[in-house]
N, C-alpha and C positions, 0 to 999 in steps of 0.2 A: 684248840683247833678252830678255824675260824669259817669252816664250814657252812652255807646256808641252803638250806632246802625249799624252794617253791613252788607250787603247782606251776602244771605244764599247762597256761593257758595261750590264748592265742596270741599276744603278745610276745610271747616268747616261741613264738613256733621258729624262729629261724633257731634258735639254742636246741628244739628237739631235734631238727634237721640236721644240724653237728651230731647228735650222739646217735642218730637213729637213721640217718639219711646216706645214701650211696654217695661215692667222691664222684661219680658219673650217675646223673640225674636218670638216665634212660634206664639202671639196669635196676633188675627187680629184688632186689634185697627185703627184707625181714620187714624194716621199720615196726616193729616190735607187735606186728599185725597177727603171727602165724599161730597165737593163743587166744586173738583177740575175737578172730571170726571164724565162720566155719569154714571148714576145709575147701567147700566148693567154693566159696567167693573169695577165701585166700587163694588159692589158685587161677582165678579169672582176675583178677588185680593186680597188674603187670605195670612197670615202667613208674612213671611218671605218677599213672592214679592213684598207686598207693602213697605215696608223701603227698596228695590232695585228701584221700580219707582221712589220714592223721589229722593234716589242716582242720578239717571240717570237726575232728573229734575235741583238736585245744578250742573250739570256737561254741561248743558246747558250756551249759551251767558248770557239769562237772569235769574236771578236768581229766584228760586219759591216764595221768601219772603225776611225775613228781620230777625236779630239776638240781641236783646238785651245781653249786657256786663255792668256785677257791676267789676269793679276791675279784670279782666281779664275772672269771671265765668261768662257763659252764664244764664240769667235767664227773657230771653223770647224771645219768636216768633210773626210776623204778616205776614201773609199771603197776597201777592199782587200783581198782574197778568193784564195781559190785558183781558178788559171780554170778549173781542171777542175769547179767548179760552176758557172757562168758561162755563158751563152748564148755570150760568146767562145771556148768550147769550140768549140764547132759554125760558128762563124763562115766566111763565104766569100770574109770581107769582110779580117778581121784574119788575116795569115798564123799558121804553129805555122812560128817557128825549127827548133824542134829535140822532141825528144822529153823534156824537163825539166820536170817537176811545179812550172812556174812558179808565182807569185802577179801578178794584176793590178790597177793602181791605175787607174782610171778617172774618177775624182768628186774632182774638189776644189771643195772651196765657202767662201769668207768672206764674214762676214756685211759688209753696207752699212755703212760708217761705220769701217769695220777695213781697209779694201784699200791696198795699197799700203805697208805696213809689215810684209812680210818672212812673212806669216802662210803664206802657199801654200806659199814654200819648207819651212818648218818643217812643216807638215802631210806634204810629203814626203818629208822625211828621218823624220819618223817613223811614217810607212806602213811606209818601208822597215824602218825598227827593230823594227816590232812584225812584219812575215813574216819577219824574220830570228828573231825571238825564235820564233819557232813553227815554223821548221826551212825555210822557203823557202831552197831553192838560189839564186835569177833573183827578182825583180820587175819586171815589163812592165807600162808604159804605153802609152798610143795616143794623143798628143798632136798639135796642129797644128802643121804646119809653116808658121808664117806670117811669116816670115823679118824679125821686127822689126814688121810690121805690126797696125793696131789689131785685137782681136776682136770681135766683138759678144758684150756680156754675158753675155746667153743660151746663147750656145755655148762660153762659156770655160770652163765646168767639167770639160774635155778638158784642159785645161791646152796650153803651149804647148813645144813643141823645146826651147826654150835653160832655159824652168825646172827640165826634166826633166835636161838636161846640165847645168848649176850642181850636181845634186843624185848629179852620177858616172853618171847613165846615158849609153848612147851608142846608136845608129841603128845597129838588129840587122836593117829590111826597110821596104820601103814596104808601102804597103797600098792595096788599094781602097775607104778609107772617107776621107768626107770630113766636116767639119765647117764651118759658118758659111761657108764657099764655101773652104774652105783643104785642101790633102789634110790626110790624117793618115799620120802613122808608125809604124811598132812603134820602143821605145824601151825597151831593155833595160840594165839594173844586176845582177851577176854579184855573190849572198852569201857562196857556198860557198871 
C-alpha cells in the first residue's frame, strides 16, 4: 500500500481544509476543534474563525495532527496532541493512568470514497510516529469498544478497540465516556 503519512503543517493547510473544512466556508462545522478546546471557546468560534484557528495551529512547531496521501491526494486526517493541552487534561470522563506526559490521538478521518483500504490504520501508526518524533513517552487513544459491531459514521472518528490493538496499543482503563451508544476505553501504546 503506498500510503504516506505527514504532519499537518502549514504548508499543507489547504489538504487539512479538504478533510476538516466545511464545503461552505461560512458554516461552523467541527474542523476537528470540538476536543481540542474548551467547550466555551468551541462554542464562540463560529464561521470562518474556526479554519483560521486551525490555520494558526499547522503554523505552529508542532503540528495539530497528521495527513494521510494515496498517490499525492490527501485522503485523511488523525488528530494528535499532547493531552496536557487537551480538554482531556481535565476530563472526569477519560481517566489519567498515570502521571506520563502522554500524547493523545482522538480524530481519525477518511475521506468518502477512500474507507476501507487500510487508510485509518496507517493514519495510526503514523500519529504514533510523529509523538514519538517529538519526544512522546505513551500515546493514548479513547476508542469504542464495540466488539466487531457496526459504528455509526458519525461517531467513528473515535476509532474503534481492535484498530487501536492492530496498531500495538493495549487496554490501560475503562472510561465513563461513551460514543454512538458503545463505551469507550483508554487505549494505550508505550514509546519510551
Amino acid at each position: 500500500m503506498g500510503i504516506e503519512v505527514e504532519p499537518a503543517s502549514s504548508d499543507r493547510f489547504d489538504d487539512v481544509a479538504t478533510m476538516l473544512g466545511p464545503r461552505n466556508p461560512a458554516s461552523s462545522v467541527c474542523w476537528c476543534l470540538s476536543h481540542r478546546l474548551d467547550s466555551r471557546t468551541n462554542r464562540e468560534l463560529v464561521g470562518p474563525a474556526r479554519g483560521e484557528y486551525v490555520r494558526g495551529l499547522t503554523e505552529r512547531p508542532v503540528a495539530p495532527g497528521v495527513l494521510a496521501y494515496d498517490g499525492g491526494e490527501v485522503v485523511g486526517w488523525a488528530a494528535v496532541a499532547p493531552r496536557s493541552e487537551l480538554p482531556f487534561e481535565r476530563s472526569t470522563r477519560i481517566p489519567h493512568v498515570d502521571d506520563l506526559p502522554v500524547w493523545s490521538l482522538w480524530c481519525i478521518r477518511v475521506r468518502p470514497g477512500h474507507r476501507g483500504r487500510g487508510i485509518a490504520h496507517a493514519l495510526v501508526r503514523g500519529a504514533v510516529d510523529y509523538a514519538a518524533a517529538q519526544g512522546a513517552p505513551a500515546v493514548e487513544g479513547y476508542p469504542v469498544d464495540n466488539d466487531g459491531r457496526r459504528v455509526d459514521l458519525t461517531m467513528a472518528f473515535v476509532g474503534t478497540r481492535s484498530l487501536f490493538e492492530k496498531a500495538g496499543f493495549t487496554k490501560a482503563a475503562d472510561t465513563d465516556a461513551v460514543a454512538g451508544g458503545f463505551p469507550r476505553v483508554l487505549m494505550r501504546r508505550a514509546l519510551a
